[in-house]
N, C-alpha and C positions, 0 to 999 in steps of 0.2 A: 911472455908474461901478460902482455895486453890479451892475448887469446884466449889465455886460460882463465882472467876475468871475467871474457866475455861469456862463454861457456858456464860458468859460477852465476852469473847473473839470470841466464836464459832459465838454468836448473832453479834456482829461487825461483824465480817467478810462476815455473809450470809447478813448484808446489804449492805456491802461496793459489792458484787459479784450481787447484786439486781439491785445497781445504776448503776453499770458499764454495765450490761446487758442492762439494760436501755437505757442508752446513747446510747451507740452502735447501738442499735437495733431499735430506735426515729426515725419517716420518716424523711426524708431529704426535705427541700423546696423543689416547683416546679421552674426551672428557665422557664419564661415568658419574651417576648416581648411585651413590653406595648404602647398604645400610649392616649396622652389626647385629651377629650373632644374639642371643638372648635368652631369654626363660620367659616362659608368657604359659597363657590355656590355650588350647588347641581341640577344636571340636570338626569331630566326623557327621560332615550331612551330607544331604541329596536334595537337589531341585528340582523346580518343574522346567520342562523342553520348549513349551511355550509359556507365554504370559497370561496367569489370571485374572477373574474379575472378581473384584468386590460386589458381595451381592448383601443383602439383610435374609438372617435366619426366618421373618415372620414376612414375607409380603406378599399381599391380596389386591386382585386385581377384579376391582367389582363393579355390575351393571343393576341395574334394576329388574325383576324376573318377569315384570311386565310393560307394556309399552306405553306411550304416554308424553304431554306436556310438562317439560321441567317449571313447576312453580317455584321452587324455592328453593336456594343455594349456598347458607348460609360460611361456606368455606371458602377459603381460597387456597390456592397450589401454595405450600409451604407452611404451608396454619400446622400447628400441633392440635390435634386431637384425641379425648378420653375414648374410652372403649364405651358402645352405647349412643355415645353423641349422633343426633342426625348433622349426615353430610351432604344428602338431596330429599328432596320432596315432589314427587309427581301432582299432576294436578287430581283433585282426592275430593270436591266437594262434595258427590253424590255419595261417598262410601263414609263421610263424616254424619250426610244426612242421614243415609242407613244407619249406621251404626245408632245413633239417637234415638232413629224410629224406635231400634232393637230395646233400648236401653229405657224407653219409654214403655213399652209393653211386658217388657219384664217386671215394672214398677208396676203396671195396672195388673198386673197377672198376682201379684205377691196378694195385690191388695184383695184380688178373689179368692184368693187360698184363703187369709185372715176371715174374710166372711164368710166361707161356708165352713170353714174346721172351728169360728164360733157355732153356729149353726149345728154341727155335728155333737159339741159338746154341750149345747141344751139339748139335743134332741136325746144325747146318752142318758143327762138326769133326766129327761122325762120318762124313759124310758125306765129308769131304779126304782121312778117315783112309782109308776104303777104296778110293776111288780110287787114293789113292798106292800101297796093295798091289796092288789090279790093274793097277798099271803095270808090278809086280815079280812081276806072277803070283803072289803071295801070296792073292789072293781072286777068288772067282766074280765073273762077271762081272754075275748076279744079284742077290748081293749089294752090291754097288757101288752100280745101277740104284735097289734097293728105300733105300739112303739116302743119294742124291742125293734122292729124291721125295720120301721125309720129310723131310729137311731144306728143300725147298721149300714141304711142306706147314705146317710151324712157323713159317716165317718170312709166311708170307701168315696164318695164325693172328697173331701177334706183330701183323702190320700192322693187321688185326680189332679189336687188341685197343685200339692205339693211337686208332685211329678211333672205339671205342665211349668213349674216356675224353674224345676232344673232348666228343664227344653231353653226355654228364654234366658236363665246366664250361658247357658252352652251357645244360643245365637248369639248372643253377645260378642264371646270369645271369638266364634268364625268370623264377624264382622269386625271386630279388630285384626285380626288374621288379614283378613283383606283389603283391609286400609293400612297396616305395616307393609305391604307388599310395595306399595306405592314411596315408602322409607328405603333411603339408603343408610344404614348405621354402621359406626364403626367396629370391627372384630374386637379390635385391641386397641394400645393406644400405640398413637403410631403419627407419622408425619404425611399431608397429602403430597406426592409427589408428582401427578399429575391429575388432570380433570379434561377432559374430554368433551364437551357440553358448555351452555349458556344459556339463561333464565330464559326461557320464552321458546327453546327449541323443544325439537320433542324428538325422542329415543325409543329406540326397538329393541327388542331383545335380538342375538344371534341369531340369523337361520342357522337350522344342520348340517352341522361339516363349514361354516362360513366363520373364520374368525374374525371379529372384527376389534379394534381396541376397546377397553374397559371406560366406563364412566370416569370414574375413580380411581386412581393410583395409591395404594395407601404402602407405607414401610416402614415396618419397625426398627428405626437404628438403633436400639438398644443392643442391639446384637449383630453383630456384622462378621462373615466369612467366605475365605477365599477359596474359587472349585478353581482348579488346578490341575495340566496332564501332567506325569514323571513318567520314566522312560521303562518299560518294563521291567527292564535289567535290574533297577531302584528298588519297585516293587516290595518284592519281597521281606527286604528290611525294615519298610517302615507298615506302623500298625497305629492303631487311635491310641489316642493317650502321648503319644510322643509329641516333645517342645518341638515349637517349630519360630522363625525370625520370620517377617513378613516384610517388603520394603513396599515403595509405591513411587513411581516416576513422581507423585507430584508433594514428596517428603523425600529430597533424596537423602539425608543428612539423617534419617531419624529410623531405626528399626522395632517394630511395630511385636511385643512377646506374641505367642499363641500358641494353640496345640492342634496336632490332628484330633478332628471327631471324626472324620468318616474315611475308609479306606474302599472305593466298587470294587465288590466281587467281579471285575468280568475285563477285560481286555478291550480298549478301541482299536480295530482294525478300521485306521483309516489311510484312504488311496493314495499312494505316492507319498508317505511320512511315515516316521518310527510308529510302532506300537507302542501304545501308554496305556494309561493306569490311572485315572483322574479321581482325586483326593480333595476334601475337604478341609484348612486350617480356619479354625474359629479365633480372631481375634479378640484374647484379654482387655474387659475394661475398657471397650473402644471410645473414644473421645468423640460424639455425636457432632459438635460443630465442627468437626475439622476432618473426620471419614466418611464417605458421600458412598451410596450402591454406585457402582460402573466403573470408578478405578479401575485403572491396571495394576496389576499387582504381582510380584514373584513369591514364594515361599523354599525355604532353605529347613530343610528338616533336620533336628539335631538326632543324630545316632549314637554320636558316642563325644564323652567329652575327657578330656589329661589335660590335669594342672600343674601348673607350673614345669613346664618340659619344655626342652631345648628345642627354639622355634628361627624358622626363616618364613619369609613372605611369599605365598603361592609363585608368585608371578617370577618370581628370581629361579623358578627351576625352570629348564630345558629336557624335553624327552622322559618328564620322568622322572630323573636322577641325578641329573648331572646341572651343576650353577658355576660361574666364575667368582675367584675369589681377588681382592687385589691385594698381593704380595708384595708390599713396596710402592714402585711405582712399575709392577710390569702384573697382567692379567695371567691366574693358573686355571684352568679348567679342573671342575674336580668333581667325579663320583660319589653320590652320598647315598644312605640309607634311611628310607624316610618310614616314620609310621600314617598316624591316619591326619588327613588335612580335612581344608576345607577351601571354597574360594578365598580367605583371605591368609590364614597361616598351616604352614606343614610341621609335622612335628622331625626332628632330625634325631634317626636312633644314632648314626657313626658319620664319620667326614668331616663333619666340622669342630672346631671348638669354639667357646664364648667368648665375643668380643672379637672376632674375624670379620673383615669385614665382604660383605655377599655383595656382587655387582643387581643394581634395581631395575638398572634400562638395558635387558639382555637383549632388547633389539636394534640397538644404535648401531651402524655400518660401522665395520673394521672392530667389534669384539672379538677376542680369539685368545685361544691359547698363545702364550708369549708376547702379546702386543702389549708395547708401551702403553701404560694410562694415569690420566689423570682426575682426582673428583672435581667435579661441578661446582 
């Protein structure tokens, strides 16, 4: 009897050290992020392969066309500017003094025209007056002759004099001409975004073939957009006029509307990277204090957009097709049929139904078909 107690005791105990083992040793749920099923929009686009730049649709980068002393500087890097405004001034005394000469001469010149076409026009009535006598036998017929001719000769004088006073507004113009040259003025209006120079230096124009930086930085931010490569393959599908979403590393939270305006006719064949396609999205309405030219910038072109259709989250599909669902508490692997996505949602034709809920972190170790889990 003692024996077979003993024996009963030994057997308990190597169960009770079975189960314990057991438990302890039992996987542990997976913890998962879940999200369900749902109805939402779902839009078909295409991005670019690298990152673009914000650039301004209008910007000129300008030098003076001749060389010279900076006298006068009345900008500074960041000044807004009208269209017209001077933004430099070469040193110009001798072409102010021309210019005056010019402007002086054309005044004495008017004033010779007025005296000889008065001149012209006594000399024509003297010239009536004595015809009319020799029509009454009052006068030679010589004298008549001699001012008819003068009087011919004052009025072609008069016309002389007309013509030399064009000459002198036209000097005029060239002498402005060439004291503008010494002007730096603005195209448009625009923001300075850099300057190059300081009052008292003095600047050369380019040699040929020598680039050298511009005076003046000027940029229209009233209009801002992004050049951008897409992957050939994209190509195709997208054309001007289509929406496009715009983000920028330094808004990460905020998507910027816009549309393509430009699609290049022509393929980058560049060394050792995909072939692209580089496009231009024009940013809607761009908010001037707060979108700067040189951002980075991505663009997501819309193709195509379904409303309200049954949507799961890009990132919860695997290969393609296939997402985990949690069933309870244990993971199914499941096949589905998707229509057209985008980076952030897929539209789901068959697979799933509404309100299932889709595993979110498909990359957490030990997801699988059949594995115990739990949500986060």
């Amino acid at each position: 009897m003692k024996r077979n107690a003993k024996w009963f005791l030994l057997a308990l105990a190597i169960l009770v050290g079975v189960g314990l083992y057991t438990f302890w040793t039992r996987s542990q749920p997976i913890r998962v992020a879940v999200i369900e099923v749902g109805y939402g929009d779902v839009k078909s686009t295409v991005s670019n392969t690298r990152a673009g730049t914000v650039d301004a649709c209008r910007r000129a980068g300008m030098s003076p066309s001749l060389g010279g002393q900076i006298a006068a500087l009345p900008v500074r890097e960041g000044d807004a500017v009208k269209m017209g405004q001077v933004m430099l001034e070469l040193w110009n005394v001798d072409l102010l003094a021309e210019l005056e000469l010019t402007r002086r001469d054309a005044v004495a010149s008017r004033a010779r025209k007025d005296e000889v076409c008065i001149r012209a026009e006594i000399a024509a009535q003297e010239g009536q007056r004595l015809q009319s006598l020799l029509d009454k036998q009052l006068a030679s017929v010589e004298e008549a002759q001699r001012a008819v001719g003068e009087a011919k000769a004052r009025k072609a004088a008069c016309n002389a004099a007309r013509d030399s006073t064009l000459v002198n507004e036209a000097n005029i113009k060239v002498a402005e001409a060439r004291l503008e040259r010494t002007r730096l003025r603005a195209p448009f209006d625009g923001i300075i975004a850099e300057i190059n120079g300081e009052l008292g230096e003095f600047v050369t124009p380019s040699p040929v073939g020598i680039a050298t930086p511009p005076t003046v930085d000027l940029i229209d931010a009233s209009c801002l957009y992004i050049s951008a490569p897409i992957d050939e393959v994209d190509a195709p599908a997208v054309s001007a006029g289509q929406k496009a979403l715009i983000t920028m590393d330094a808004f990460p939270d905020h998507k910027f509307p816009g549309f393509v305006r430009r699609v290049a006719p022509y393929v980058l064949d560049v060394e050792k990277q995909a072939r692209t396609v580089e496009i231009e999205a024009e940013i809607e309405n761009p908010d001037s204090d707060k979108l700067l030219p040189g951002y980075s910038a991505d663009v997501e072109i819309v193709l195509d957009t379904r409303k309200n259709v049954l949507r799961v989250p890009t990132q919860t599909i695997l290969g393609g097709s296939r997402v985990f669902v949690l069933d309870g508490d244990v993971l199914e692997e499941r096949t589905i049929r998707i229509g057209i996505r985008s980076w952030e949602y897929a539209e789901v034709l068959s697979g799933l139904e509404v309100g299932e809920q889709v595993v979110l972190t498909v990359d957490r170790e030990g997801v699988a078909d059949g594995a115990a889990a739990a949500v986060d």
